[in-house]
N, C-alpha and C positions, 0 to 999 in steps of 0.2 A: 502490511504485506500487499503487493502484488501482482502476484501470480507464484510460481516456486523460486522464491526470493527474498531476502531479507531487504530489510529500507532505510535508509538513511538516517541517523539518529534515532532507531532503537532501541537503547539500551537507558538505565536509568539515570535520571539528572544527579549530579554529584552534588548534592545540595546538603546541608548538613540538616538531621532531622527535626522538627520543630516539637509536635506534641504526642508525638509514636515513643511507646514505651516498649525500648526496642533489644529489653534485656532479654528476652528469653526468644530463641529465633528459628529452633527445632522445626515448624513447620511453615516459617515463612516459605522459602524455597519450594516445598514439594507444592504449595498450595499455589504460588507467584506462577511457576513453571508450568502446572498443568492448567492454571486458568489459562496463563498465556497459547498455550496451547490450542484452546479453542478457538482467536482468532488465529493462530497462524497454518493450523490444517483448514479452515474452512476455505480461508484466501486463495490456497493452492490447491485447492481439492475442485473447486466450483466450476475452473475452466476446461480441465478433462471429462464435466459432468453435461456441461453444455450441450452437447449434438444429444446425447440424450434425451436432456428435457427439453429441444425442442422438437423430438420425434414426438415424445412422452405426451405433451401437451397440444400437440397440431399447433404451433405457433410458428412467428416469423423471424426474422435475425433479428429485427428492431428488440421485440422483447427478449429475447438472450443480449442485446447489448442494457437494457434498464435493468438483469437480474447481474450484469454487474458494476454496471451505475450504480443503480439503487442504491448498494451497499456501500459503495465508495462516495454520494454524494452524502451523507449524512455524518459517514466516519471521517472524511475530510474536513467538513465543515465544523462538527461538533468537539473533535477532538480536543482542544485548546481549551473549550468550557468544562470535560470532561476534568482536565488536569487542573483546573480553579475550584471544581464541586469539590477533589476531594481534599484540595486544601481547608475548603470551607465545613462540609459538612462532615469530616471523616476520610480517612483513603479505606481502613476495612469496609464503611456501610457501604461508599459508593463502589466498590470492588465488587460487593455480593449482588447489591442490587441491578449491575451492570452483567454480571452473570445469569440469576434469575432472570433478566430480560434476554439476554440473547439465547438462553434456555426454549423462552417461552417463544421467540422469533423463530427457531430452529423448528420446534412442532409444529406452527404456523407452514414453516416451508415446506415439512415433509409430507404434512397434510393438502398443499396447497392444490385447487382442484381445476384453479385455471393459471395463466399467466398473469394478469392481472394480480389475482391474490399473491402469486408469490413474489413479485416485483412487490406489492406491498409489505411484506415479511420481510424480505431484503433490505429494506430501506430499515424497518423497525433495528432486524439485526446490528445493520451498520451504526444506531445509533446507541444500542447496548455496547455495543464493543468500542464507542468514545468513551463511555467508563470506566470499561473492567481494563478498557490497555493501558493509559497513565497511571490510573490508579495502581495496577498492579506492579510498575515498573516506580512508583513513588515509597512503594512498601516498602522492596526490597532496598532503596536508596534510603529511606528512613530506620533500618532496622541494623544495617551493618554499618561498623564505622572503624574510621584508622584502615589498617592493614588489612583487616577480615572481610572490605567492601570491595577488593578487587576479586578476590576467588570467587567471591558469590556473583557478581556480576557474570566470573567467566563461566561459573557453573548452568547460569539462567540462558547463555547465551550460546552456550553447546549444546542446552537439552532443544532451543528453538531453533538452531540449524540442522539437527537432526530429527525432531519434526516436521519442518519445512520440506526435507531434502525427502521424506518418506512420504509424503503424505500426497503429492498427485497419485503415485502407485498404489497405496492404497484407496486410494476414493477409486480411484478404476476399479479395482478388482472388487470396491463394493458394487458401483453401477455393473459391472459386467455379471456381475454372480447375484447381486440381491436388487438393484435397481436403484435409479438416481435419487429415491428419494431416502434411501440409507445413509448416503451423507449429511441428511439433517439431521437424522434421528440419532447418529452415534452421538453428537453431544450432549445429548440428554444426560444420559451414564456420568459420562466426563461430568456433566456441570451439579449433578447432584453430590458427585464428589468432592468436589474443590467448594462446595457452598459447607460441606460436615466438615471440612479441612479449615475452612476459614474464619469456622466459629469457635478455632485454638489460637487465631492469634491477638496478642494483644489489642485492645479496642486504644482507639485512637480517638481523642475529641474535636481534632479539627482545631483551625484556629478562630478563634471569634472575633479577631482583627483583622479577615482575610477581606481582601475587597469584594464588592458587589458583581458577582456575573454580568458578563458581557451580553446579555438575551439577546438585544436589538442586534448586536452585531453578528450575534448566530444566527439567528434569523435570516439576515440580510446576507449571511454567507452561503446556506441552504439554497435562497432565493438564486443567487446569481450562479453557483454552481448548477443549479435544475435546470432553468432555462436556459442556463449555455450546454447542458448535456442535451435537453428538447429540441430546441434549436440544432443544433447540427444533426442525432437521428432522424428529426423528418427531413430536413433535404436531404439527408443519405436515401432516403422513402421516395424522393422526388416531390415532397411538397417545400417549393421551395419560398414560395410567397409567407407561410405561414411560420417556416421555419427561418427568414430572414426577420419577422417581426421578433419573435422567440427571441435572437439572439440581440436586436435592438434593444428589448425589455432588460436581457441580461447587462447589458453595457450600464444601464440607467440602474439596475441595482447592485451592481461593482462601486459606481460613482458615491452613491447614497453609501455602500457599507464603508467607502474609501474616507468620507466627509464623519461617521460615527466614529470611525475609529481616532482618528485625528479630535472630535471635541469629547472624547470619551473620557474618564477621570479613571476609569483600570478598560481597557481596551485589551480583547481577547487576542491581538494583534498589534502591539504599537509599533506606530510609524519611524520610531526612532533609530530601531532596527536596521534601517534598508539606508540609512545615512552612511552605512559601511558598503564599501566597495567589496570587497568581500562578501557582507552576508548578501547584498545584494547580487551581486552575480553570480554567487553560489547558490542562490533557491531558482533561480533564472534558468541558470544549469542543471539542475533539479528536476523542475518543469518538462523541461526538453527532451531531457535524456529517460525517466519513466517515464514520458510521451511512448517514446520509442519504444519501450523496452513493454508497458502495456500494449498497446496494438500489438505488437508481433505475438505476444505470449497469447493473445487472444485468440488468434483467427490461427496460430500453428494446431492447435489440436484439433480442428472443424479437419482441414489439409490431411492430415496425417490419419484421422478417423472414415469422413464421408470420402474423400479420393485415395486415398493409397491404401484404405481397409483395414488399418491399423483397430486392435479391441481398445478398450477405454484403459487397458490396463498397462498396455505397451505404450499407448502415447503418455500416460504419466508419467511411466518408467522412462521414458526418452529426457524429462527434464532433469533425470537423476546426474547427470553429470556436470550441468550447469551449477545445481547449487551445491554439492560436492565442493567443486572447483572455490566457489563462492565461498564456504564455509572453511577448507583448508587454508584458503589463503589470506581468511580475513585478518590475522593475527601478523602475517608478514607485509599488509599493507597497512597497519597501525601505523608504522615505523616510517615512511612515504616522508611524511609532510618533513620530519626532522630530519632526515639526510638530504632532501632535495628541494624542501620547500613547498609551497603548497599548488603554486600554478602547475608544473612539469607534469605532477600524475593527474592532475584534473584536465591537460590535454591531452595527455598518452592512453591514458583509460577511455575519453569518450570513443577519441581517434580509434583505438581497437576494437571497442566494440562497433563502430561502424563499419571497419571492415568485415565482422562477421554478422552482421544483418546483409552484406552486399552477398557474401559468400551462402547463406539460407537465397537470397534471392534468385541467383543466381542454379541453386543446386535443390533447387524444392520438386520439380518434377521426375527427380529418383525417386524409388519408393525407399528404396534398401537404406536403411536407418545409420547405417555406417560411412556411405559416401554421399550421401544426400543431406541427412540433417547433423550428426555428431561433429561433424570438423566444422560447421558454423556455429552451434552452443559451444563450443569449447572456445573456441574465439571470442564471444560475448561474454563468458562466465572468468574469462579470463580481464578482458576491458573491464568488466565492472569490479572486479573485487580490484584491478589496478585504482578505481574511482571510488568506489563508495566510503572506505574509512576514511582520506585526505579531504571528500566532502564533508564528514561528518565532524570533522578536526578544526574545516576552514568553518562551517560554521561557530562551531562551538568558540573557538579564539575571535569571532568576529565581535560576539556578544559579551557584553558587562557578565562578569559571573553572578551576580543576583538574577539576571532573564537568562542565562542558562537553559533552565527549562522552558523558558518561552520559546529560546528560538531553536532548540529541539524539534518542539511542536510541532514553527512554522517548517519548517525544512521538512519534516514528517508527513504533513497536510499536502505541502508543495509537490510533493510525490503523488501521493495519492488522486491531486489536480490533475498534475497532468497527462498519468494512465484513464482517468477520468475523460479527459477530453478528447483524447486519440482512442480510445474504446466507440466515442459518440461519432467519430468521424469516418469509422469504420465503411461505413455505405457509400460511401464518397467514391470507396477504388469500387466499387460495383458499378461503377455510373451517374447514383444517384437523379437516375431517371425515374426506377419503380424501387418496390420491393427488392431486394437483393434476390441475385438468381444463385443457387447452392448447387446447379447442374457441376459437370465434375470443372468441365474449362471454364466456365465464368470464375469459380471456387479457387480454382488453379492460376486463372489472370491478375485477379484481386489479390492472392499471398503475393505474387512477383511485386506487386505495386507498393503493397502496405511495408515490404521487406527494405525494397527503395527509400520509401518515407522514411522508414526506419531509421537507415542506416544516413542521409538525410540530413534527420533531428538530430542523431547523435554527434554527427561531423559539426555541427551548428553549436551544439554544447563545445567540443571542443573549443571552435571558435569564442565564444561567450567566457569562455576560462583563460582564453589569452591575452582577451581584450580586457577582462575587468578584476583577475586573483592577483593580487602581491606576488612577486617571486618568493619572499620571505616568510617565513611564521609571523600570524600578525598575532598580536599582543591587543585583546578588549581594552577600549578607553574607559 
């Protein structure tokens, strides 16, 4: 996830089970759904919580942009080893122990007594939740089989759109009524639950033939995501010297994780992948397009809270129609790719949503939530649900069905990138001379600009879908 939105291949790889003993299945489900849960309220809850915690804590924008970095550079980077642990050591243990950690991250946060600390939790969180998400999403694909695996899926997949779709509203109305650090603390509850839920289902042994994790290459993927997030927050700070060596270093361990991957013997990522024009201009378009789609979901609630005076509880509720829109129509854009092909909605969709990043841009100094922001999310929520399922399709036909679930992952990661990186670049529309100024007009300049960029990347995506997707359903070699 992120922000109040579903992501591109999440749902479970269709892979047929290996060593899940997956006759009895009574509490797959409730246990799959409410773990999942805890990353997909956290995602959407964090950005309505923000002007909070930086009242909360006397901090700067920089660190509200690392409290959601943090979280995204670990869960980006790790996730792909996340879905190899529990091939190797189990998908229940690594499901619980993925739980029990972002458990343990969550009281970190809500404890957290500086920003520092909680950028620290964040990052921990993010790397609990590369666990419990494949993991959880490998369960359910292990446990149901034939005919019984498409209901369950649709079942897991409506209780997360209607989580997602409640869940900024709710974290508002925690911060407003109990304060921001009650959205860490509710998954406490949650996750002791889903841990007494999870010790009913079948233990699984893993395979003992599975390959050797990728470390070096997580590593190196941590690496170069950090410093290209470091890198651009302090030039957004106006330290540009410091911040242009930052992103130097990151280029140099891009190269090095590019060169592992390639002599790797199970590579967390293989290269072999992106020899499709398709999968390749599909994670490209990826990229680009939750570029966009993070930076705006970012800096809209600071807008909507510190200048138009909106409570934390009405700016959640403001994204309630976007994934509404997103969740109703996911089902009738399944269907895209096989009446039209796969390039048509992969430029119709960026294309629309660009026009309603131009039209937020455009209509952000209304305060009135009906003619200022609602007719630009419903423009975006509309663009994406036209894109996301025919992404998720092109990917998937791009790949051999044995990497199914690999290039899931990357397509998955790919997103999480690039909201990543447009988060970090955030200080850039302030200037990127000082610290970012939150006065009401600077606050109010910098949405016009980021809404621009926005709309931008997304035009760019379009473009990126015309120049490199098959008109036709591609068919994995």
């Amino acid at each position: 996830m992120v922000g109040a939105h579903r992501l591109p291949c999440e749902i479970p790889a269709a892979n047929e089970p290996s060593d899940f003993a997956g006759d009895d299945t009574r509490w797959v489900l409730p246990t799959t759904i409410l773990g999942s849960s805890l990353g997909f309220i956290d995602s959407s809850v964090v950005n309505v919580a923000l002007p909070a915690m930086q009242r909360g804590l006397e901090t700067g924008f920089g660190a509200m942009q690392w409290v959601i970095n943090g979280y995204m550079l670990t869960l980006a980077s790790l996730i792909l080893l996340g879905g190899s642990a529990g091939d190797r050591f189990g998908r229940r243990r690594i499901f619980m122990i993925g739980i029990a950690g972002f458990a343990a991250a969550s009281l970190a946060c809500g404890l957290a007594p500086s920003a520092t600390w909680l950028i620290a939790a964040r990052v921990a969180q993010g790397a609990a939740a590369a666990l419990l998400t494949p993991a959880s999403l490998a369960i359910i694909g292990g446990a149901y089989r034939g005919e019984a695996r498409g209901p369950a899926i649709g079942t897991w997949a409506a209780a997360g759109a209607f989580t997602t779709a409640l869940g900024p509203a709710l974290g508002g109305w925690l911060v407003d009524t109990v304060g921001w650090r009650s959205i860490f603390f509710i998954n406490l509850p949650i996750a002791v639950a889903v841990l007494l839920l999870a010790r009913k289902l079948p233990r699984d042994r893993g395979t003992g033939h599975a390959a050797p994790l990728d470390r070096s290459g997580g590593v190196l993927a941590v690496l170069t995501l950090g410093l290209l997030s470091y890198g651009l927050i302090t030039i957004g700070e106006g330290a540009w010297t410091r911040g242009a060596l930052a992103l130097i270093a990151a280029l140099a361990a891009a190269w090095l994780f590019i060169r592992r991957e390639a002599a790797a013997s199970a590579p967390m990522m293989p290269l072999s992948l992106f020899r499709s024009s398709n999968f390749s201009g599909a994670n490209t378009l990826t990229i680009v397009l939750y570029a966009a789609l993070g930076g705006a979901l970012f800096l809209l609630p600071f807008l909507l809270i510190e200048v138009h005076g909106y409570t934390a509880m009405a700016a959640g509720a403001a994204f309630l129609p976007f994934s509404l829109i997103m969740g109703a129509g996911s089902r009738w854009s399944g269907g895209l790719v096989d009446r039209f092909g796969a390039r048509l909605p992969l430029v119709v969709g960026p294309g629309v949503t660009a026009v309603g990043f131009m039209v937020l841009a455009v209509s952000g100094d209304d305060p009135n939530y009906w003619s200022g922001f609602l007719p630009g999310l419903i423009v975006i929520g509309t663009g994406m649900t036209i894109a996301v399922a025919p992404l998720t399709t092109t990917v998937l036909d791009a790949a051999p069905e044995n990497k199914s679930g690999t290039a899931s992952g990357i397509n998955n990661a790919a997103a999480r990138a690039g909201s990543l990186i447009a988060v970090a670049a955030l200080g850039l529309a302030f200037g990127g001379t000082a610290p970012p100024d939150f006065e009401g007009s600077a606050l109010a300049h910098a949405y016009r600009l980021v809404m621009l960029a926005a709309a931008g990347c997304a035009a760019l995506g379009a473009l990126i879908a015309a120049l490199t997707i098959s008109p036709a359903r591609q068919s994995p070699g």
